[in-house]
N, CA, C and O atoms as a GROMACS GRO file, in nm:
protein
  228
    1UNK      N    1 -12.418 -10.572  -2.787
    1UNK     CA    2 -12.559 -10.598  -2.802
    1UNK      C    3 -12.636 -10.506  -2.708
    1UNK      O    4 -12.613 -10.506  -2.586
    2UNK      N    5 -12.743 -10.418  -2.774
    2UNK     CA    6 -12.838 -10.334  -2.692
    2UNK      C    7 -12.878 -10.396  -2.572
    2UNK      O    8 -12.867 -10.366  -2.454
    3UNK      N    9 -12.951 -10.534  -2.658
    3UNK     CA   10 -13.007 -10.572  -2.520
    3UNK      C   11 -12.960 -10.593  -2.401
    3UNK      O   12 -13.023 -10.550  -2.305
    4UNK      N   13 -12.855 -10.654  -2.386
    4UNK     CA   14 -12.772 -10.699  -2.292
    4UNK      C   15 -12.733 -10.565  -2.161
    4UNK      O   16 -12.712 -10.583  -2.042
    5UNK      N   17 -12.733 -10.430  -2.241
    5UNK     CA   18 -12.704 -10.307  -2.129
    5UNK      C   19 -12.846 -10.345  -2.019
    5UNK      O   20 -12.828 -10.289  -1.910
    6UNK      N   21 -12.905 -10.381  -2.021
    6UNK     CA   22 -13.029 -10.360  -1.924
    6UNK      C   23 -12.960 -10.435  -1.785
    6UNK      O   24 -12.922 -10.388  -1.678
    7UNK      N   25 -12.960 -10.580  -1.841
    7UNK     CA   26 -12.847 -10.689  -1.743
    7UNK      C   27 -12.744 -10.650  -1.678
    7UNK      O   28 -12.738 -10.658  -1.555
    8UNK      N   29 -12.650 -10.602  -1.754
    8UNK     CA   30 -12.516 -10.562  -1.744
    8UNK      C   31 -12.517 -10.494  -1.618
    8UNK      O   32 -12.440 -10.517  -1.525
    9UNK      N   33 -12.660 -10.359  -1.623
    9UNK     CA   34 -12.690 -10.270  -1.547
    9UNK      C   35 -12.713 -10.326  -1.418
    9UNK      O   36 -12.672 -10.278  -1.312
   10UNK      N   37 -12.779 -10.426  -1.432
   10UNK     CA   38 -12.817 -10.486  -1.292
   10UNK      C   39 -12.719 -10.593  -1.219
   10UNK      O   40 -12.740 -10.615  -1.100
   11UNK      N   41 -12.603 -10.667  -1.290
   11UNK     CA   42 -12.522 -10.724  -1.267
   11UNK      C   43 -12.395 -10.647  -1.134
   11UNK      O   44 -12.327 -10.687  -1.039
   12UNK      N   45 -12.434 -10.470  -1.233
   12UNK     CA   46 -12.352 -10.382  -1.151
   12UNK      C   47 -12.384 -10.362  -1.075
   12UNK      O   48 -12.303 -10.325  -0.990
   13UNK      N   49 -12.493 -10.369  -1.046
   13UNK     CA   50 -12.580 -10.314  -0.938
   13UNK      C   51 -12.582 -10.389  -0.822
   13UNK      O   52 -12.572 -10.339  -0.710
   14UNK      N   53 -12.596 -10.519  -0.847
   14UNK     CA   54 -12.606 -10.630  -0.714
   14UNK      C   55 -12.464 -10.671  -0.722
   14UNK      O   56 -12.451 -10.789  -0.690
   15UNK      N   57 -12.317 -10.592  -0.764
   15UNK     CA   58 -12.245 -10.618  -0.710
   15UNK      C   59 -12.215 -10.526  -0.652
   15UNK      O   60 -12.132 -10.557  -0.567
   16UNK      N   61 -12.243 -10.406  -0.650
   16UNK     CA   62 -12.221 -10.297  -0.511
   16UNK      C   63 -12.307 -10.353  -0.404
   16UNK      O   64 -12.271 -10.366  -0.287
   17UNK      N   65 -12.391 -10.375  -0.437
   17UNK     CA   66 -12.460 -10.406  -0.320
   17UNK      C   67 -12.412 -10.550  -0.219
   17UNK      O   68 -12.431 -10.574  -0.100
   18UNK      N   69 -12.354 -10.614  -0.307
   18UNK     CA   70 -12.289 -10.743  -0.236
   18UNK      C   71 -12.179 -10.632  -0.138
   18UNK      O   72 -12.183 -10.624  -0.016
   19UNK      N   73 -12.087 -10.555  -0.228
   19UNK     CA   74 -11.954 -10.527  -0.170
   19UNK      C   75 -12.021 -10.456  -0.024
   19UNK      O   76 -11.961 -10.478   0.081
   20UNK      N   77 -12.151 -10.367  -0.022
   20UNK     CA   78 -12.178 -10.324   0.046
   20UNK      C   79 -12.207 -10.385   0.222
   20UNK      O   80 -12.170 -10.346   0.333
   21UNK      N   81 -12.288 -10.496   0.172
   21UNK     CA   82 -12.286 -10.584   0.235
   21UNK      C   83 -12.250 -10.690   0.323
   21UNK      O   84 -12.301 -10.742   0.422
   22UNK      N   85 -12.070 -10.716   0.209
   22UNK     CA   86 -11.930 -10.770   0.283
   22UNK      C   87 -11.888 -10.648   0.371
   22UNK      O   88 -11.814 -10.675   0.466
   23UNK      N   89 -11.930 -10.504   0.352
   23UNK     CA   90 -11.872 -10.369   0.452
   23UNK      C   91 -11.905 -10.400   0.566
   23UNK      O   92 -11.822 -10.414   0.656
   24UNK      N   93 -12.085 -10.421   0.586
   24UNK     CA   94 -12.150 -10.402   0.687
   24UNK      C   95 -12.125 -10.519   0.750
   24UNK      O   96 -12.105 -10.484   0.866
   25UNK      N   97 -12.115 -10.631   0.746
   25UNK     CA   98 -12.061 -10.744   0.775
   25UNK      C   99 -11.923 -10.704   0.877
   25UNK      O  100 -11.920 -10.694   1.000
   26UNK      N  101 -11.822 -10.687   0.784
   26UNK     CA  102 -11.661 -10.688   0.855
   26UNK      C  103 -11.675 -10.571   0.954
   26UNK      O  104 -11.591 -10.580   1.043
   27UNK      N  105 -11.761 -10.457   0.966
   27UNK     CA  106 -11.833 -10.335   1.050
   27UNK      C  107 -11.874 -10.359   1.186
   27UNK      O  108 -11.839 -10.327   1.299
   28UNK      N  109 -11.963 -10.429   1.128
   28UNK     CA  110 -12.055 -10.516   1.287
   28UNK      C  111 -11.950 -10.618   1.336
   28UNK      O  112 -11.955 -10.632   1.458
   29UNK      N  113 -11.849 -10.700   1.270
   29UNK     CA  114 -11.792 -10.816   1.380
   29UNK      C  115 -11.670 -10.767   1.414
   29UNK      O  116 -11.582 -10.826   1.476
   30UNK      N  117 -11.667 -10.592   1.345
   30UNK     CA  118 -11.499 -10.566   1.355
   30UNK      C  119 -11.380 -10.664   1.281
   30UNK      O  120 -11.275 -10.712   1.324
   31UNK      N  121 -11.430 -10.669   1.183
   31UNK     CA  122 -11.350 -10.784   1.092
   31UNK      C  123 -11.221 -10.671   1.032
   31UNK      O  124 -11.196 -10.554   1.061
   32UNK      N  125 -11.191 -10.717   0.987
   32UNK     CA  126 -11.038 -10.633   0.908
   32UNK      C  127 -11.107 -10.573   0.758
   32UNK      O  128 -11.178 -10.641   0.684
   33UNK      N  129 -11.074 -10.458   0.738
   33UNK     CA  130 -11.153 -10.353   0.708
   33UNK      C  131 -11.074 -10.328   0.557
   33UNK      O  132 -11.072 -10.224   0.492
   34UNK      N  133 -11.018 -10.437   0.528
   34UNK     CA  134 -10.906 -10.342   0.360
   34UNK      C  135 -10.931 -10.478   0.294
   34UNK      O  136 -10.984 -10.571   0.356
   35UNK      N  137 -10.896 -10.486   0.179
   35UNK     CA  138 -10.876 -10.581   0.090
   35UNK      C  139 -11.018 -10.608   0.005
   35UNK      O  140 -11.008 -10.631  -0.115
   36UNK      N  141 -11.131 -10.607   0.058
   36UNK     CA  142 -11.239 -10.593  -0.046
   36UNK      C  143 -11.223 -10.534  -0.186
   36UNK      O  144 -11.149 -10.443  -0.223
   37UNK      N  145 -11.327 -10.621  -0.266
   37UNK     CA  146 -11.343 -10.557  -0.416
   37UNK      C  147 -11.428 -10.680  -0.452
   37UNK      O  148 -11.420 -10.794  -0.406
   38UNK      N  149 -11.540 -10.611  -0.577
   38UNK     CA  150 -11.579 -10.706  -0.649
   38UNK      C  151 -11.592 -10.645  -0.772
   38UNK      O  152 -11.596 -10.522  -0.774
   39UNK      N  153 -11.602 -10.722  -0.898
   39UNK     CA  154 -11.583 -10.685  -1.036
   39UNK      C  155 -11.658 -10.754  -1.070
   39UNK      O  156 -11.680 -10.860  -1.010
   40UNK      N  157 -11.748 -10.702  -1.224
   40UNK     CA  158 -11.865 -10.767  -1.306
   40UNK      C  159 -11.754 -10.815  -1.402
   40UNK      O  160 -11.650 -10.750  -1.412
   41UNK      N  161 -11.774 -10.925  -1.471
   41UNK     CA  162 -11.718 -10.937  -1.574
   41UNK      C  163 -11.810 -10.955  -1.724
   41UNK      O  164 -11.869 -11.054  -1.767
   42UNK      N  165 -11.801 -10.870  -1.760
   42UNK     CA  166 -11.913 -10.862  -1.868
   42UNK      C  167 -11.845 -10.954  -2.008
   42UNK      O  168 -11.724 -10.975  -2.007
   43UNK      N  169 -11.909 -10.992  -2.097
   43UNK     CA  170 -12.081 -10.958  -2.076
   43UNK      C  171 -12.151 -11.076  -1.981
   43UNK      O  172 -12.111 -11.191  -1.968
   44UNK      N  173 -12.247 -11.023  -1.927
   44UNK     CA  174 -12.322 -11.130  -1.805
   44UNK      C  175 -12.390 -11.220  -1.916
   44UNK      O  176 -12.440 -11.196  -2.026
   45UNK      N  177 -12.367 -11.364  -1.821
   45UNK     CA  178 -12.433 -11.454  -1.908
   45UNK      C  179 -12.558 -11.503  -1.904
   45UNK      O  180 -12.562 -11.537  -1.786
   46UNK      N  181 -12.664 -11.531  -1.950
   46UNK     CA  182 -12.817 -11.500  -1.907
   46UNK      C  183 -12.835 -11.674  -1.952
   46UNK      O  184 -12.838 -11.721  -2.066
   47UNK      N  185 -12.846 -11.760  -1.802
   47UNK     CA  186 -12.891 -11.886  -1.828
   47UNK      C  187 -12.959 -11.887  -1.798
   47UNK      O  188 -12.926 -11.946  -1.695
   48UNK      N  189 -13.108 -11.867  -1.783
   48UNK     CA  190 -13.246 -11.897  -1.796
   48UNK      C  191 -13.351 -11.791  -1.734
   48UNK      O  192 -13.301 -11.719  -1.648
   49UNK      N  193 -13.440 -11.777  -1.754
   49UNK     CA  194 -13.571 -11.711  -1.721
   49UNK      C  195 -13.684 -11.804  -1.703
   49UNK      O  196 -13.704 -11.876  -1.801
   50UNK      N  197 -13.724 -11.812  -1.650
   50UNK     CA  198 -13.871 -11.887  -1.533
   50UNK      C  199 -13.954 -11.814  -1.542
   50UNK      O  200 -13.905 -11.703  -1.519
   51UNK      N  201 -14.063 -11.804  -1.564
   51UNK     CA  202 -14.178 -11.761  -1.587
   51UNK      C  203 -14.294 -11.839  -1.527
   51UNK      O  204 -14.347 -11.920  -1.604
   52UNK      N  205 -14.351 -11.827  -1.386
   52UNK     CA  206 -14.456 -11.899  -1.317
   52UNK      C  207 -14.556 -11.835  -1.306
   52UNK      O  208 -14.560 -11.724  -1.252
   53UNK      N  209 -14.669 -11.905  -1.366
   53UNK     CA  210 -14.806 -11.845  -1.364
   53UNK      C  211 -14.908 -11.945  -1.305
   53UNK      O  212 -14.903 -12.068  -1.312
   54UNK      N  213 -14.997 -11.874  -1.248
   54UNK     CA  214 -15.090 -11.982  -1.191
   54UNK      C  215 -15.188 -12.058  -1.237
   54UNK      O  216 -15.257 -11.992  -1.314
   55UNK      N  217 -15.233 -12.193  -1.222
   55UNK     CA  218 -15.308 -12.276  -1.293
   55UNK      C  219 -15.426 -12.220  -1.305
   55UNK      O  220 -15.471 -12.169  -1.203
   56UNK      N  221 -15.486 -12.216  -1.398
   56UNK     CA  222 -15.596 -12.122  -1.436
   56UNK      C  223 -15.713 -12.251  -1.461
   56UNK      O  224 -15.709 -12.303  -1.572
   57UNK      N  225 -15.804 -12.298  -1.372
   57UNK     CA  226 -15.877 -12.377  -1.396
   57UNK      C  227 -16.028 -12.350  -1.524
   57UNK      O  228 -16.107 -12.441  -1.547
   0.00000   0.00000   0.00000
């Protein structure tokens, strides 16, 4: 499904950035430095969208 590449894209995205994150983490406390990984497992599943707008008197 087309649509779904947009998600997918961003699913990938905030999981480098997690892994990045667990780096800088184990970096700064000197934690043990091997065994990391994270994987998307597609397709991402899209449970809801929220949409808040303000009360418009």
């Amino acid at each position: 499904m087309e649509r779904a590449a947009p998600i997918r894209e961003r699913a990938e995205s905030r999981g480098e950035a997690l892994l990045d994150a667990h780096w800088r983490v184990r970096k700064a406390t000197k934690g043990r430095l091997g065994g990391l990984s994270v994987r998307v497992h597609p397709p991402p599943n899209l449970l809801g969208v929220y949409v808040f707008l303000p009360d418009v008197v």
